[in-house]
Every structure is written in structure tokens, then in C-alpha cells.
BALOBA-1460 file (C-alpha; in Angstrom, 3 decimals):
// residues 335
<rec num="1" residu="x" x="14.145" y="42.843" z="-6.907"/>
<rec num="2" residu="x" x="14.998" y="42.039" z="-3.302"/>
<rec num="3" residu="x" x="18.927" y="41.538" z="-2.812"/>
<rec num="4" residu="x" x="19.955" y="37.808" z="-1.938"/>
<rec num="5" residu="x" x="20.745" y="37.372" z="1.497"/>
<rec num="6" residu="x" x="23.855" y="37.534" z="2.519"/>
<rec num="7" residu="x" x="25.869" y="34.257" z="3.908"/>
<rec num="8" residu="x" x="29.404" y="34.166" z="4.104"/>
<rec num="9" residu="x" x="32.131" y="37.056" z="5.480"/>
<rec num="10" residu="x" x="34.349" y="39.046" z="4.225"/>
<rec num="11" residu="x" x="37.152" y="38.969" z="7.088"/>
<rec num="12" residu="x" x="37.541" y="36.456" z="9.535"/>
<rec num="13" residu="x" x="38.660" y="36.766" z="13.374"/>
<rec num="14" residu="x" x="41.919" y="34.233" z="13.979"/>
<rec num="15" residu="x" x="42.043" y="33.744" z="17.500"/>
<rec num="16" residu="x" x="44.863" y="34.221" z="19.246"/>
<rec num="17" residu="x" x="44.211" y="32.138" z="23.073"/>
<rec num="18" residu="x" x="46.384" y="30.057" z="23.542"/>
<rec num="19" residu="x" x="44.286" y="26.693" z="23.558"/>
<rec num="20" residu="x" x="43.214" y="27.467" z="19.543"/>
<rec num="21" residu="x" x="46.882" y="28.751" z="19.346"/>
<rec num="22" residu="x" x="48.394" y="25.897" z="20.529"/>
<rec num="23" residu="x" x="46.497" y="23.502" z="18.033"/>
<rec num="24" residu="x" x="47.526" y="25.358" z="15.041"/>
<rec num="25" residu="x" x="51.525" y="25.331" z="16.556"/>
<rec num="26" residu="x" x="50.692" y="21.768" z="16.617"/>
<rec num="27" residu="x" x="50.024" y="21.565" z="13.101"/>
<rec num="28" residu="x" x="52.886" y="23.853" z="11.940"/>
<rec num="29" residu="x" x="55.380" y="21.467" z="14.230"/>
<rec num="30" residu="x" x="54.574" y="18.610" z="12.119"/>
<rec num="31" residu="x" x="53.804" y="19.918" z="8.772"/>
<rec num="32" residu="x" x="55.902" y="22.986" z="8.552"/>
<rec num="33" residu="x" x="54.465" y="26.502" z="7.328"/>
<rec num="34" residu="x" x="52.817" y="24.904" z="4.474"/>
<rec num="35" residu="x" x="50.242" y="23.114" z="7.086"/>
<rec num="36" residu="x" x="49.865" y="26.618" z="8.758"/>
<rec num="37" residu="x" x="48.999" y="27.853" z="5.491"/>
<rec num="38" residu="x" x="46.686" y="24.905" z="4.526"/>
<rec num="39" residu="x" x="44.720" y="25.346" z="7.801"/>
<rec num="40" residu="x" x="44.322" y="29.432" z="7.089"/>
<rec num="41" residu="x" x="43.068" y="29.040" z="3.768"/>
<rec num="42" residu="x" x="40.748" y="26.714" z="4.637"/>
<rec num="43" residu="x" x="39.254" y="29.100" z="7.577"/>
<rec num="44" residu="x" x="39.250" y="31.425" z="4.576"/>
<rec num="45" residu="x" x="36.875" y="29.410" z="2.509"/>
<rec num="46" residu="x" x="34.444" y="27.919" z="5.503"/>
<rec num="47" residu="x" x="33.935" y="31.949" z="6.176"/>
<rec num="48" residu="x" x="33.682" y="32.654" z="2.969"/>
<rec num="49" residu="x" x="30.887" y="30.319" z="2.578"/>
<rec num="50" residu="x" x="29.338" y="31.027" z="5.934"/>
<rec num="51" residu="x" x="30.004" y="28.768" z="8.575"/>
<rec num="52" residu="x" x="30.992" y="25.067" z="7.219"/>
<rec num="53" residu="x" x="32.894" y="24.190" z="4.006"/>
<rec num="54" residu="x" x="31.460" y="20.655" z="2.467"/>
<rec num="55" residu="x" x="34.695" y="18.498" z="1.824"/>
<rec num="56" residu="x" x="33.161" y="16.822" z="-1.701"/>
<rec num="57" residu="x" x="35.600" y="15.363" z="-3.691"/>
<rec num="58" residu="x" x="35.091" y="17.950" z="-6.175"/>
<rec num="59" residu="x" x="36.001" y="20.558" z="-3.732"/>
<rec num="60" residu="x" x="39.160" y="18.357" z="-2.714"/>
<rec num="61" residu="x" x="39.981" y="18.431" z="-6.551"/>
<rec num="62" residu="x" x="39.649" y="22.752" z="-6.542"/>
<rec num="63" residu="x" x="40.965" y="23.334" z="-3.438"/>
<rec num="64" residu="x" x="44.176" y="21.626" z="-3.996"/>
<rec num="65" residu="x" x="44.378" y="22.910" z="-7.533"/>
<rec num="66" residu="x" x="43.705" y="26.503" z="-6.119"/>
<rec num="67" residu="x" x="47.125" y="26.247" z="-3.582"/>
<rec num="68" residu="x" x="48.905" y="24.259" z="-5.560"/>
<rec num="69" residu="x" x="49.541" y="21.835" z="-2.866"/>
<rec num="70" residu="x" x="49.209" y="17.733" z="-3.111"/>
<rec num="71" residu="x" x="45.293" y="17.036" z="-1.856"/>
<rec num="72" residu="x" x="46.710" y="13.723" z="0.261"/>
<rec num="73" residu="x" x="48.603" y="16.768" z="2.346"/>
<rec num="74" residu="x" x="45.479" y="18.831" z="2.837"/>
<rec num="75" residu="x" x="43.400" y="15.579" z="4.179"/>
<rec num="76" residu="x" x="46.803" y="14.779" z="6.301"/>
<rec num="77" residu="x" x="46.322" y="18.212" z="7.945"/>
<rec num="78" residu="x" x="42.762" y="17.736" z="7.661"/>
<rec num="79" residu="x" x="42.894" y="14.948" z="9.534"/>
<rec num="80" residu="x" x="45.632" y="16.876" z="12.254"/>
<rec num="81" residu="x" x="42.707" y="19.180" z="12.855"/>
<rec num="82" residu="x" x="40.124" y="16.602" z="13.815"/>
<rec num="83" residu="x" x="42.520" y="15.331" z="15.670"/>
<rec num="84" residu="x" x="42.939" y="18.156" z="17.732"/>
<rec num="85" residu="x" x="39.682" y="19.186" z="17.682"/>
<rec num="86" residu="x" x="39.856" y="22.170" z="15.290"/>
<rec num="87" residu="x" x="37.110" y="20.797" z="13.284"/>
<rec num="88" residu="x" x="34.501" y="18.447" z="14.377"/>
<rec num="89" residu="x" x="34.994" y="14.717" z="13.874"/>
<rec num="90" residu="x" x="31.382" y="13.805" z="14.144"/>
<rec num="91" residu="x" x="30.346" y="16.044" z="11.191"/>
<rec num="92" residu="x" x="33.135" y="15.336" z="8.739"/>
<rec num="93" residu="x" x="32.576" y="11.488" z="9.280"/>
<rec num="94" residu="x" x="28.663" y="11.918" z="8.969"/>
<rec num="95" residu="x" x="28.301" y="14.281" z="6.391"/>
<rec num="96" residu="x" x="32.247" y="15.366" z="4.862"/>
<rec num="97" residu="x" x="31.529" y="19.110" z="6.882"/>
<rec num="98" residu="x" x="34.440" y="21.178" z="7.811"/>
<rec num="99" residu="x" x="33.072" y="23.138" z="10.691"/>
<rec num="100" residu="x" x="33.501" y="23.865" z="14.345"/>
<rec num="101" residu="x" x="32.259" y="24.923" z="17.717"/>
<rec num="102" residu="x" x="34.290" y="27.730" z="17.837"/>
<rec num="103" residu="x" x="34.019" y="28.605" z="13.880"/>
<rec num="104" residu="x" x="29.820" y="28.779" z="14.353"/>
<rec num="105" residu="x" x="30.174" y="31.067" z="17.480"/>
<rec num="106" residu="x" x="32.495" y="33.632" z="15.587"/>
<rec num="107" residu="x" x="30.079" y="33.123" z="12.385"/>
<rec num="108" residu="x" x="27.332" y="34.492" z="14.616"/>
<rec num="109" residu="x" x="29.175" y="37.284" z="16.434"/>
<rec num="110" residu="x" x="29.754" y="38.428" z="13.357"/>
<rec num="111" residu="x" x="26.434" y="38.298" z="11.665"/>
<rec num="112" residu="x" x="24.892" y="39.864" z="14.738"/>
<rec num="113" residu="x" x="23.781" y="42.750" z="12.757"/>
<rec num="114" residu="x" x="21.730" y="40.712" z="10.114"/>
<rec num="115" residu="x" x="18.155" y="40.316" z="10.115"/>
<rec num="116" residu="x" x="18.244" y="36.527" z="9.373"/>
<rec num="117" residu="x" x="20.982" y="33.989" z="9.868"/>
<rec num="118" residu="x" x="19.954" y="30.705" z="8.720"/>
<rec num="119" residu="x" x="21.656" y="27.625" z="10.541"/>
<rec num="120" residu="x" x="21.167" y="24.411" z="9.154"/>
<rec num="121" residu="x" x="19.855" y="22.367" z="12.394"/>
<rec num="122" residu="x" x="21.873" y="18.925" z="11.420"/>
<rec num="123" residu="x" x="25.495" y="20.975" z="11.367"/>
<rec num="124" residu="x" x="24.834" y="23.432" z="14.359"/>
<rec num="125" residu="x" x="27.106" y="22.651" z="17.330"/>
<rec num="126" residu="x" x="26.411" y="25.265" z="19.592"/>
<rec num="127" residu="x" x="23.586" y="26.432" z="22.028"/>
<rec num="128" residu="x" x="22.441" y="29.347" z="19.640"/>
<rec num="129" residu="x" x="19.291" y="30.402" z="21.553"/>
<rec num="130" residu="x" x="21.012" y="33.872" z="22.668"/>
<rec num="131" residu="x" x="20.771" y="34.685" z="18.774"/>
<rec num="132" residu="x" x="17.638" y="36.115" z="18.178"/>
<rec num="133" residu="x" x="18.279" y="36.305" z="14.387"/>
<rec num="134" residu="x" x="18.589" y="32.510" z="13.690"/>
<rec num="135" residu="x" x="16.474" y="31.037" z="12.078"/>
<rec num="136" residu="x" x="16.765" y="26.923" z="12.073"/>
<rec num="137" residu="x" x="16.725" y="24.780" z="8.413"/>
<rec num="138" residu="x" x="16.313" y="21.108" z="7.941"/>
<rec num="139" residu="x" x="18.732" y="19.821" z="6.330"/>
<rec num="140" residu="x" x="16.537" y="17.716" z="3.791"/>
<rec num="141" residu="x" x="14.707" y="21.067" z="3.292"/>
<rec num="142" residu="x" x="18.100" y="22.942" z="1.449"/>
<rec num="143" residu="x" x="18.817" y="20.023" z="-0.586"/>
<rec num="144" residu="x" x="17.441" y="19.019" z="-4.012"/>
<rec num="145" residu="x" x="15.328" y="15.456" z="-3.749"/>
<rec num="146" residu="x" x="15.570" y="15.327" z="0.196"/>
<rec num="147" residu="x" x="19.224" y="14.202" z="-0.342"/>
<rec num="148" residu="x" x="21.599" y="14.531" z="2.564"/>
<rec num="149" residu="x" x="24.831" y="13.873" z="0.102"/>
<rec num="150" residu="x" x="23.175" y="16.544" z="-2.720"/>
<rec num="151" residu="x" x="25.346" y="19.776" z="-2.513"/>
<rec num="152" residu="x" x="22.957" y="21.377" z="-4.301"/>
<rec num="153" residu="x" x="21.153" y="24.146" z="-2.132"/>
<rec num="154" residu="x" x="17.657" y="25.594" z="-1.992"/>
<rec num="155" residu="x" x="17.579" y="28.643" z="-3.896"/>
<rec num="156" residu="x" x="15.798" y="30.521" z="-0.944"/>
<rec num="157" residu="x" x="18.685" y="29.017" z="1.318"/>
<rec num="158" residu="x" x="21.534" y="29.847" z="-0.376"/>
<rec num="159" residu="x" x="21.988" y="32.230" z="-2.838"/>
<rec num="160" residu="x" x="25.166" y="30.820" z="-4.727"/>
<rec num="161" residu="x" x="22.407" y="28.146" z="-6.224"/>
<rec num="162" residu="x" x="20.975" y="31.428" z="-7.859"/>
<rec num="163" residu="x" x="24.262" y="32.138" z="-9.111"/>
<rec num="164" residu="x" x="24.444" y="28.584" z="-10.988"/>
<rec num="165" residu="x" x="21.344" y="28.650" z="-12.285"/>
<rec num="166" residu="x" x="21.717" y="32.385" z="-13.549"/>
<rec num="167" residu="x" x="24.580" y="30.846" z="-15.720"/>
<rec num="168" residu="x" x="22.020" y="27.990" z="-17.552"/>
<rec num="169" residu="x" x="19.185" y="30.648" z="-18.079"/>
<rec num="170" residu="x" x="21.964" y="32.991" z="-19.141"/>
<rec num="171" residu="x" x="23.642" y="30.109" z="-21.011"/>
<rec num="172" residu="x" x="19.710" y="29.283" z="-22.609"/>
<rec num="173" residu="x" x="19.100" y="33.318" z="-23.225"/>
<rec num="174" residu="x" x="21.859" y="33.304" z="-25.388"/>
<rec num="175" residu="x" x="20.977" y="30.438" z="-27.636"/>
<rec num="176" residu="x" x="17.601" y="31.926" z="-28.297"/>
<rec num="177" residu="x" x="19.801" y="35.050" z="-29.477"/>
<rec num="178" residu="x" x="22.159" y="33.886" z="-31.617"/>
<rec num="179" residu="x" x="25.001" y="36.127" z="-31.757"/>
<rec num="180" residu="x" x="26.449" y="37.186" z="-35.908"/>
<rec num="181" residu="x" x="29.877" y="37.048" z="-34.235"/>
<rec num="182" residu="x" x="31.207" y="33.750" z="-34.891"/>
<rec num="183" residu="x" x="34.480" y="34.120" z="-32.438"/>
<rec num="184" residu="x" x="32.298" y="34.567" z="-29.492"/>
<rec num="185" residu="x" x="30.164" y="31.983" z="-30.092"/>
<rec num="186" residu="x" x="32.942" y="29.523" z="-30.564"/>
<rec num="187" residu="x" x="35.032" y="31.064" z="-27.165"/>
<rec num="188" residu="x" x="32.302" y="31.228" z="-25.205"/>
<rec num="189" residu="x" x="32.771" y="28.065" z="-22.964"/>
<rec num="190" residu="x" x="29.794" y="27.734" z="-21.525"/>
<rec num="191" residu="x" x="27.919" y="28.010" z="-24.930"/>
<rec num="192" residu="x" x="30.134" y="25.875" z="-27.064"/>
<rec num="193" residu="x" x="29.968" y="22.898" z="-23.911"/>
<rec num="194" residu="x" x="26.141" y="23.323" z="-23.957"/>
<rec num="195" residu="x" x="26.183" y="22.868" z="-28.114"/>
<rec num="196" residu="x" x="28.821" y="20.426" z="-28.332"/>
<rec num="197" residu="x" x="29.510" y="18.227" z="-25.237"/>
<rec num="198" residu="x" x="26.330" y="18.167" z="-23.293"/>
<rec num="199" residu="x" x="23.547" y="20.133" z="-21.053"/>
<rec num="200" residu="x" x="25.184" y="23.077" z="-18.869"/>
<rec num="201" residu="x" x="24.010" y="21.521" z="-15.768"/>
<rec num="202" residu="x" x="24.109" y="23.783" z="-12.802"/>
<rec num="203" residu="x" x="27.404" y="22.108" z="-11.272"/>
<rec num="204" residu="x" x="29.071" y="21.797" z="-14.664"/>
<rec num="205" residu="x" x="28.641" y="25.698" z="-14.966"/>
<rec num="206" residu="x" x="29.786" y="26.300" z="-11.413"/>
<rec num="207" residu="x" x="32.877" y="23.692" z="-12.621"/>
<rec num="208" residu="x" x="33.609" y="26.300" z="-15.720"/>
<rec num="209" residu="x" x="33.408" y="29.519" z="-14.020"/>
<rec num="210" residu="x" x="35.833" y="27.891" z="-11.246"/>
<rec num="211" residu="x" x="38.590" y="27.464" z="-13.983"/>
<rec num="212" residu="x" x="37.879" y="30.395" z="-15.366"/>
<rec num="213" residu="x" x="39.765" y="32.370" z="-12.464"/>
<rec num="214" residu="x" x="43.248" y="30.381" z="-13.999"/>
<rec num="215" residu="x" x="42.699" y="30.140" z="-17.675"/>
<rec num="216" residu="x" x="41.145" y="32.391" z="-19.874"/>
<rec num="217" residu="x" x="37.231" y="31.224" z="-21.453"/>
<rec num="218" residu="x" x="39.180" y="30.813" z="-25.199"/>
<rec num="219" residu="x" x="41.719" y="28.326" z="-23.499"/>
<rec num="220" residu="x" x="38.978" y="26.198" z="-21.659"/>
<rec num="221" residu="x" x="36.853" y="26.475" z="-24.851"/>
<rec num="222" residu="x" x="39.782" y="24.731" z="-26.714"/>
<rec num="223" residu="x" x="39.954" y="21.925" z="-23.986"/>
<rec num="224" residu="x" x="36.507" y="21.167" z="-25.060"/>
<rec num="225" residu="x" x="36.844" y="21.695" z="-28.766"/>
<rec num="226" residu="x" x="39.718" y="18.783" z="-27.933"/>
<rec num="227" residu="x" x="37.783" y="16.675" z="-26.226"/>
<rec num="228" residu="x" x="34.645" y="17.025" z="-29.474"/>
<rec num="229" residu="x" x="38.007" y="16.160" z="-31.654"/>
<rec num="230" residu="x" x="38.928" y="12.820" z="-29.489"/>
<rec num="231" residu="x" x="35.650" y="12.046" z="-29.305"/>
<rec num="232" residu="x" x="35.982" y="12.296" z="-25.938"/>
<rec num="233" residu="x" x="32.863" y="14.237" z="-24.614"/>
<rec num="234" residu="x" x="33.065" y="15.027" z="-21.374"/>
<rec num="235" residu="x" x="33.226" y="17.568" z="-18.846"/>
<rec num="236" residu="x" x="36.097" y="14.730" z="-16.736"/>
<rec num="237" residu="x" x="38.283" y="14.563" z="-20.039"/>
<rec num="238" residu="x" x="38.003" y="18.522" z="-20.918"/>
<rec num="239" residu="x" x="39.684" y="18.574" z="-17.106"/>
<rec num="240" residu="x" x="42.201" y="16.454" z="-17.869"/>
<rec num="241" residu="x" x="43.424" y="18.576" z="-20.555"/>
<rec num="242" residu="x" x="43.161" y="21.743" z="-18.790"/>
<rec num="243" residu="x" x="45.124" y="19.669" z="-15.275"/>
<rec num="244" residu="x" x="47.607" y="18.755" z="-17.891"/>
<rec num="245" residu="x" x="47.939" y="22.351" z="-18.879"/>
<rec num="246" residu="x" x="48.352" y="23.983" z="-15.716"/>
<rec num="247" residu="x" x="51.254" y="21.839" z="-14.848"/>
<rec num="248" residu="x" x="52.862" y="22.250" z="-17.826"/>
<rec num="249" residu="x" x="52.484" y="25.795" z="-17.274"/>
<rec num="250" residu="x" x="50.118" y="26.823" z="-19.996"/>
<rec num="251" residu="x" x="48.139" y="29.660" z="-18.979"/>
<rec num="252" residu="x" x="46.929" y="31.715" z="-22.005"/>
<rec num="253" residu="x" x="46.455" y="30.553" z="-25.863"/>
<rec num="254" residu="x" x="49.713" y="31.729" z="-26.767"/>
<rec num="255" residu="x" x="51.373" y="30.311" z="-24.200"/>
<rec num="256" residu="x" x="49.182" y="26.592" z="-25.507"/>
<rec num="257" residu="x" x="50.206" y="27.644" z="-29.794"/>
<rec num="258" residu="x" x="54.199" y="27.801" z="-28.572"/>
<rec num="259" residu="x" x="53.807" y="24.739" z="-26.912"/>
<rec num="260" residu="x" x="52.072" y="23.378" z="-30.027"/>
<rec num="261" residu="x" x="54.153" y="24.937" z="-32.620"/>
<rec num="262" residu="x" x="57.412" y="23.692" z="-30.413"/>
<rec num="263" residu="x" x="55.645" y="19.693" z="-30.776"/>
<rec num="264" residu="x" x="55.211" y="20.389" z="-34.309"/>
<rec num="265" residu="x" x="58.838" y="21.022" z="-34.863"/>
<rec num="266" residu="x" x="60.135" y="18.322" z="-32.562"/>
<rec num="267" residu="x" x="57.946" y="15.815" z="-35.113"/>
<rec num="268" residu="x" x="58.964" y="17.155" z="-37.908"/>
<rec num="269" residu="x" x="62.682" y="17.370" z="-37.223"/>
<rec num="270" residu="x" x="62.115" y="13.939" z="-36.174"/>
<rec num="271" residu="x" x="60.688" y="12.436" z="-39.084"/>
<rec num="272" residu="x" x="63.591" y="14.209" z="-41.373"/>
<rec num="273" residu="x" x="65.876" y="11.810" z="-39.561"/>
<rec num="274" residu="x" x="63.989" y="8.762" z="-40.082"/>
<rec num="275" residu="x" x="63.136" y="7.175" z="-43.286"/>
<rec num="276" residu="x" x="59.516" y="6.057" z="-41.224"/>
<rec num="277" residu="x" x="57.278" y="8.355" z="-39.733"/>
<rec num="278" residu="x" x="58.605" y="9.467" z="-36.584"/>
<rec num="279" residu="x" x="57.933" y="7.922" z="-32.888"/>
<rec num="280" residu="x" x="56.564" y="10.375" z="-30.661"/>
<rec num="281" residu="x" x="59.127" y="11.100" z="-27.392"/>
<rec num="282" residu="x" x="57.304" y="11.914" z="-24.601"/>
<rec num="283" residu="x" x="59.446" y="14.655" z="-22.700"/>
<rec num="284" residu="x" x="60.109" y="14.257" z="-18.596"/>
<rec num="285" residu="x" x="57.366" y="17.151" z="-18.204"/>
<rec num="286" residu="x" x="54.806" y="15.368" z="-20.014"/>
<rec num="287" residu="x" x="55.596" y="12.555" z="-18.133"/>
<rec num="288" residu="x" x="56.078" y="14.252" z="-14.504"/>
<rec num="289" residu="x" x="52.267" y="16.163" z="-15.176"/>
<rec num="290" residu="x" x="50.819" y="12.003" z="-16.260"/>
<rec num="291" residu="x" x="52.151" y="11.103" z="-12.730"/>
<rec num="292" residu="x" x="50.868" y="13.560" z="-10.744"/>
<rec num="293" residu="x" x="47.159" y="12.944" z="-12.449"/>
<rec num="294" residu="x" x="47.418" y="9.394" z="-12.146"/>
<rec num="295" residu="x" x="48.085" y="9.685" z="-7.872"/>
<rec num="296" residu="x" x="45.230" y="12.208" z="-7.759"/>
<rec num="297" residu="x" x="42.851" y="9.540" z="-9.428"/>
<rec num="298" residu="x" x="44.302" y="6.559" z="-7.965"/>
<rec num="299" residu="x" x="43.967" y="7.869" z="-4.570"/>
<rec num="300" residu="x" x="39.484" y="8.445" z="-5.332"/>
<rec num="301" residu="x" x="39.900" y="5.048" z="-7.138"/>
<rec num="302" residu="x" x="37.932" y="2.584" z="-5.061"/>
<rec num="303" residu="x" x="38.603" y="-1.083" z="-7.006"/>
<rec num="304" residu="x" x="41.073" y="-3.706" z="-6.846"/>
<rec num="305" residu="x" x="42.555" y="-3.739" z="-11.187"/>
<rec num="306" residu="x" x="45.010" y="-0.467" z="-10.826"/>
<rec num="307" residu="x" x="46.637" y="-0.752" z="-13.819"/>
<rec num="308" residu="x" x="43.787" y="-1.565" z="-15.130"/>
<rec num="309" residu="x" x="42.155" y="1.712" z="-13.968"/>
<rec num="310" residu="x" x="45.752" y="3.924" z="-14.594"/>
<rec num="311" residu="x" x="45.548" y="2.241" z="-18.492"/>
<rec num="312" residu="x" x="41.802" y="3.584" z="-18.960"/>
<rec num="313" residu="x" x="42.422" y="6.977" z="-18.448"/>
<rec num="314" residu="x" x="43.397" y="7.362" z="-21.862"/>
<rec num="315" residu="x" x="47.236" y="8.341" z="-21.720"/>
<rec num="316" residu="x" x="49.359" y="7.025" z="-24.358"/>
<rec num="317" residu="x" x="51.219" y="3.443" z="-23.488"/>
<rec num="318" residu="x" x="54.704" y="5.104" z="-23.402"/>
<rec num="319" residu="x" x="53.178" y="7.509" z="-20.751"/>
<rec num="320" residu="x" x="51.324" y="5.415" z="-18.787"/>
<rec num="321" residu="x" x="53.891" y="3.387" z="-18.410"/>
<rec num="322" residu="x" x="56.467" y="5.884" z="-17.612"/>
<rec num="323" residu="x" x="54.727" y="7.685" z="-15.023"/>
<rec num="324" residu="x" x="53.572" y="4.345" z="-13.139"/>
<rec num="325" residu="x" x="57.730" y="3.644" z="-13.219"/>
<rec num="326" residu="x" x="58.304" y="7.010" z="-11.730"/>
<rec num="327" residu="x" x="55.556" y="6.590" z="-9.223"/>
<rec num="328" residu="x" x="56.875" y="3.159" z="-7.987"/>
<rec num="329" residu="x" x="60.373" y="4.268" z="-8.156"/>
<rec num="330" residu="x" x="59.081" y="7.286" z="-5.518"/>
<rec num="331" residu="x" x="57.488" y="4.847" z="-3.690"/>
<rec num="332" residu="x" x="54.161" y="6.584" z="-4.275"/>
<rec num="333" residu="x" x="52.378" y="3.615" z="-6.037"/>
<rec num="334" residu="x" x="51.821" y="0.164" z="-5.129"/>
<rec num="335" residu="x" x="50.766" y="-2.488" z="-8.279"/>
């Protein structure tokens, strides 16, 4: 079996002249070290990838989770960087690409040695005819159905589409052998979302594995088996859950049982007071994590009913309506 070609790298050169220098000192003057850091990590994942970093709204969602910093301050800096021409304006308003002159001449340098570098023609902002090794690709010809917005690639193109798909046909394999033992069929993730929730598309998969580097696959199995319970079956609610998690600083399934066994007392030392069945109090944490979900979707939320829209997300009233307080009160939501 031929090995898959290689596309991204694994170090990165950070210049150090002092026009590139001064645009990052720009971005530290206004946003502090945080924005330096934003703007690093970000090189870190465009090289990673190869030479551009598509800004999807998906990828806004992981990114953001992945530093644990507010998305609307990554597209601030974002934005800084077009601004000052770190990253080209005309490709992230045409096609949501993070890239740059400079970014696709060290990408080359550094692949000088390969046999093939393949450049996709629409995104390439240099004059790359000193590169023997490049090899030009249409952008209609690495996306699925000729779509310029699909960020599904070409599985000669890119190999990470090889790595999604491995996960269905793995994720298929495995159904065909039913495995005796019953706890890893129901912790398996991947299985019990393909048998319960829906197919294990190839960006649902990718979706998995990408949480899978914060929770462990019995914790993001229980997000779904709670979303089958609610009868709630979706990939967006299962993430919801696991959000909520993460800021309430659940990690691993003992960490979700104390948390659990903890609610369970609160109720039931609640309802020994009260002659009725206890009223469920929402605690300032529960409330806090509801408010930082509801910017993050509010923010992608394109209509005119925002209460509306904040109500349908499925948080209880007391919640929803505590967390839209606290946002207005911060001066971070306008109803």
C-alpha cells in the first residue's frame, strides 16, 4: 500500500523581520498576550494542515473550544490580521481561507524536498513557477459535487478525507462483527451514534474523534445515550451536553456520576423540606455555562425572533431566562 502523501508540517518558521514583526506587536498592543497567542496557534493549525486553514463555522466552534478563548475574540484578531495584512482579505471574504503570501512561500521552502506539492490554483497567491514540485488543483476538482463551500476533500487530494472515511468503513466493519462484549459495544461512540442516533457520516466521525482528545469515548457515548433518552437525536444536542460539560468542568465519568450523585442529593434534601415535590434550583454554574452557549449561538443566529431562537434551544425556562438576564445585565445581549 503506497503511504498517503504528506501535506501539512510539523514545525513552522516564525519570522522575525521586522515588517511581519511589527504586525504581530500590533496585535499584542491591542489585544494583549492572549491575541499573540491566538495569532500563533492559528499559524500552528494553517501549517499543520498545509498551507491555508478553512474558517467554517464548525472550525470556529473547535478552535475556540480547543484554547478556551471566546470565538468573537478570535474573529476580532482575525479580523486585526486582515487588517494588517497577515492574512489575505480577498480569500477569507471569497471563500472563509486563512492563508497568506508569506505563509504559501514558507509552505514551499519547506516542502522543497517532496516529490509533489499540490496547490490548489483558486487559493495560491504567489508566483510558484520556481517550484518544480507543484503541481496545480482546481478547486472544483478536490471538492465533493463541484462545490466551492464543500470542505470535503478528494481522497487523492488530501489524505485526512481517507482518515474520515477509514472511521465509517471501520465504524461498518464492526457492525458486520458484532462484538460478545456488551460494554464496548455500548462505549464505543462511534458505534452506539451509528445504531442509535443516525448514519456516521464522514464529518460527524471527524466531529467525534475531535472531542475525543477532551473527553473520554464512555463520556461522549453517554452524551448520546442522553440525547436517545430526551428524544433528542442529534449530533447538535449530543454537543450541547458535552459544551455544557466542559464548562462545568466534567472531564471523565466519575467526575459526570459526582456531579450526578451531588443533584440527586440536592433533590432529595429538597423534597424532605417540602410537603410537594421539590422545585429544581438551578445553581450560578449551570446558569453561567447556559450563557456562554446561548452568545456562541446567538452570535451564528441569522433571524430577527431572539428570544424566540434562545427559548428553542431547549434549556429549562428558569435557565433561559436567567442567563438572557445575565447576558443583558453584561451588556452582551440585545432583545
Amino acid at each position: 500500500m503506497a503511504r498517503p502523501q504528506k501535506t501539512g508540517l510539523e514545525y513552522f518558521p516564525l519570522d522575525v523581520d521586522i515588517d511581519q514583526d511589527d504586525k504581530i506587536q500590533l496585535i499584542e498592543a491591542r489585544f494583549g498576550i492572549t491575541g499573540f497567542a491566538i495569532v500563533i496557534k492559528l499559524f500552528m493549525k494553517i501549517y499543520k494542515e498545509g498551507y491555508y486553514y478553512k474558517w467554517t463555522e464548525k472550525e470556529q466552534l473547535l478552535f475556540s473550544k480547543r484554547i478556551n478563548v471566546d470565538i468573537n475574540l478570535v474573529n476580532d484578531v482575525i479580523n486585526e490580521c486582515i487588517k494588517w495584512g497577515l492574512f489575505d482579505s480577498t480569500l477569507y471574504e471569497k471563500y472563509k481561507i486563512l492563508t497568506s503570501k508569506g505563509i504559501q512561500r514558507r509552505y514551499l521552502e519547506a516542502t522543497g524536498r517532496r516529490k509533489q506539492v499540490e496547490l490548489i490554483k483558486e487559493y495560491c497567491l504567489i508566483d510558484s513557477s520556481k517550484y518544480s514540485n507543484v503541481v496545480f488543483v482546481s478547486i472544483n476538482s478536490v471538492n465533493v459535487n463541484n462545490n466551492p463551500q464543500s470542505d470535503k476533500v478528494n481522497d487523492d487530494i488530501n489524505p485526512k478525507s481517507k482518515v474520515k472515511e477509514s472511521k465509517v468503513e471501520e465504524s461498518k466493519e464492526e457492525e458486520s462483527n458484532i462484538s460478545t462484549d456488551d460494554n464496548y459495544n455500548s462505549n464505543n461512540p462511534f458505534r452506539y451514534y451509528q445504531q442509535n442516533i443516525g448514519p456516521l457520516l464522514p464529518d460527524i466521525a471527524d466531529l467525534i474523534d475531535q472531542y475525543r482528545k477532551d473527553l473520554p469515548d464512555e463520556l461522549i457515548t453517554e452524551a448520546f445515550k442522553l440525547a436517545v433518552k430526551n428524544n433528542a437525536r442529534s449530533m447538535r444536542y449530543a454537543e450541547k451536553i458535552m459544551i455544557s460539560w466542559m464548562d462545568k468542568g466534567i472531564r471523565t465519568m466519575e467526575d459526570y456520576r459526582r456531579h450526578e450523585a451531588e443533584w440527586e442529593h440536592r433533590k432529595a434534601a429538597e423534597a424532605g423540606r417540602e410537603e410537594a415535590p421539590a422545585k429544581r434550583q438551578y445553581t450560578q454554574a449551570e446558569i453561567e455555562a447556559a450563557a456562554r452557549y446561548i452568545k456562541r449561538a446567538v452570535n451564528r443566529y441569522e433571524g430577527n425572533d431572539v428570544l424566540g431562537f434562545i427559548y428553542s434551544l431547549g434549556y429549562p425556562q428558569e435557565v433561559a431566562d436567567g442567563a438572557v438576564k445575565l447576558l443583558c445585565e453584561r451588556k452582551e445581549l440585545v432583545v
